[in-house]
C-alpha positions, 0 to 999 in steps of 0.5 A: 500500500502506498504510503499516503494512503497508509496515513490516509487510513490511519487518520481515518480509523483515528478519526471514527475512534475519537468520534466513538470516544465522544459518544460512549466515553472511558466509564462505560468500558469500566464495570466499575469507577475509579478510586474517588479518593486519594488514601482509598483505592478499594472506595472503602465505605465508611461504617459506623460511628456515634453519628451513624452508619455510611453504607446505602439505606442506613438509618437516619434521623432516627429511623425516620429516613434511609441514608440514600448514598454511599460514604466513601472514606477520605481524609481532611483535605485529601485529593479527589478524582472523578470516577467516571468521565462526564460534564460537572454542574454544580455547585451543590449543596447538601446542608444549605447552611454554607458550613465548613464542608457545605459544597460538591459537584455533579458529573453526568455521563451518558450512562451515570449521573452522581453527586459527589459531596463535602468536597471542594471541586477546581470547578463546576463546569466543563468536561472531566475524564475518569481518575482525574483530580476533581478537587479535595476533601473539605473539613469534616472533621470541622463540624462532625469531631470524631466521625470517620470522615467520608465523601457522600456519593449519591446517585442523582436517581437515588439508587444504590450506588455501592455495586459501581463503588467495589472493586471487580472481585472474583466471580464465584467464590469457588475460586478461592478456598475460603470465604472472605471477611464477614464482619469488621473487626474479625478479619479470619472470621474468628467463631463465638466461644461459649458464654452463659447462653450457650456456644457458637461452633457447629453442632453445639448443644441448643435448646437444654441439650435436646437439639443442636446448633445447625451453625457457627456464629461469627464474631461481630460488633453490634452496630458493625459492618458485614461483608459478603462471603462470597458472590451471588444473589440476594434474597430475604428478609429471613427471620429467625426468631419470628418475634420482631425483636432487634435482632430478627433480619437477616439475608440469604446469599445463593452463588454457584458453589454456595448458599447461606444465611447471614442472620441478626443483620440488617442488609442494605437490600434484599434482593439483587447481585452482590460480590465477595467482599462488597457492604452487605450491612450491618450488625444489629444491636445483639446486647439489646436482646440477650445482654452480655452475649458474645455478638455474632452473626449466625451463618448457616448454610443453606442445606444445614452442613457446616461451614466452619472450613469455609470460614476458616480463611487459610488457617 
């Protein structure tokens, strides 16, 4: 081929490429967005401290609301990116009372629309691509002393947007030979003693000695965050005392190579995909229903074999 016509066909496929890259921009060849913030390169979601918890749907005000974003943990005055390319708007403000960190910014792109907010952007209009510095986090720590300082990422249609915020982890969890962290707090899963009502390995002694324990209770704070063990799809609520108490929701989680009941949490959802290791929700307050008790979540499979092994994670 002669070489003017080589060049002529290369201006030629660049030109098509580029004119593809302004109608499908970078965020929709990425199942998920880019770190937001510089400190946090999974998009770690804040969990819970004395003014509430971050993940999506917790409670607020006193239970009268449903937190409708995500809290990505970032530092005073850390540098934040944009995770997804799209048009800034703003400013946006979420107090409406001009306090240290009343300010964000809006990025809508053909497939994704979210507020990013107690940030301070370089600007609110123009065009930004994916992973480029958006600005900084403001002051949190200013207004809220003692919070776990976070960006509020809030879908602009007020859908959950944690699914887009983890990371791509394996599939299935068959691939890897043990479960990933349930609860924080308890990075190996380490499984319930005994206490005055009872003990939390599989098979233990239930109901004074006439049944036996057809799970193993994991560890877990009340009020901290649960994880999935593994990948796959969510059902529920599942209600194990059937009495309404504090501690009466739970979730089951169906993958190709497992299925099991998480109990005594509260997830984010019922309903739905989740990966290993993404927010599933929190722990509910255990004290409050039996005081004294070793907090736990109870895990059980779903054909009521025992899944110590899986939790046991390379131990």
């Amino acid at each position: 081929m002669p070489a003017l016509s080589l060049v002529a066909l290369v201006s030629l496929v660049s030109a098509v490429f580029t004119e593809q890259l302004d109608v499908h921009p970078p965020q929709q060849r990425h199942k998920h967005w880019a770190a937001i913030c510089r400190g946090n390169p999974t998009n770690k979601i804040r969990g819970c401290d004395k003014y509430g918890c971050g993940s999506f749907g917790a409670d607020r005000h006193d239970g009268q609301e449903k937190h409708q974003g995500v809290d990505v943990i970032c530092a005073d005055g850390a540098s934040v990116y944009a995770p997804f390319s799209g048009e800034l708007s703003g400013p946006i403000r979420f107090f409406h009372n001009g306090n240290a960190i009343d300010d964000g910014v809006q990025i809508k792109g053909p497939t994704y629309c979210v507020k990013l907010v107690c940030i301070h952007p370089i600007r609110y209009r123009g065009r930004i691509r994916r992973g480029q510095r958006l600005g900084r986090m403001l002051p949190m720590q200013k207004v809220f002393p003692g919070i776990i300082s976070h960006i509020h990422v809030e879908n602009c249609d007020h859908s959950d947007p944690t699914s887009l915020l983890t990371p791509a982890v394996p599939p299935f969890a068959q691939r890897s030979g043990h479960w990933a962290t349930i609860c924080s707090g308890n990075p190996t899963n380490e499984i319930r003693g005994c206490d005055k009502y009872g003990c939390g390995y599989y098979g233990a002694p239930r109901e004074n000695g006439k049944g036996i324990h057809r799970g193993v209770d994991v560890i877990c704070a009340d009020g901290a965050t649960v994880y999935a063990p593994f990948s796959g799809k969510l059902s529920g609520p599942i209600q194990f005392f059937h009495n309404g108490n504090a501690i009466d929701d739970g979730v089951q989680i169906s993958g190709p190579g497992f299925c099991v009941k998480l109990l005594c949490i509260h997830p984010i959802r019922y309903n739905g995909r989740i990966s290993k290791g993404q927010v599933l929700g929190k722990m509910l307050p255990m004290q409050r229903v039996f005081p004294g008790i070793t907090s736990h979540i109870h895990v059980e499979n779903c054909d009521r074999s025992d899944p110590t092994r899986y939790l046991q994670r390379g131990r």
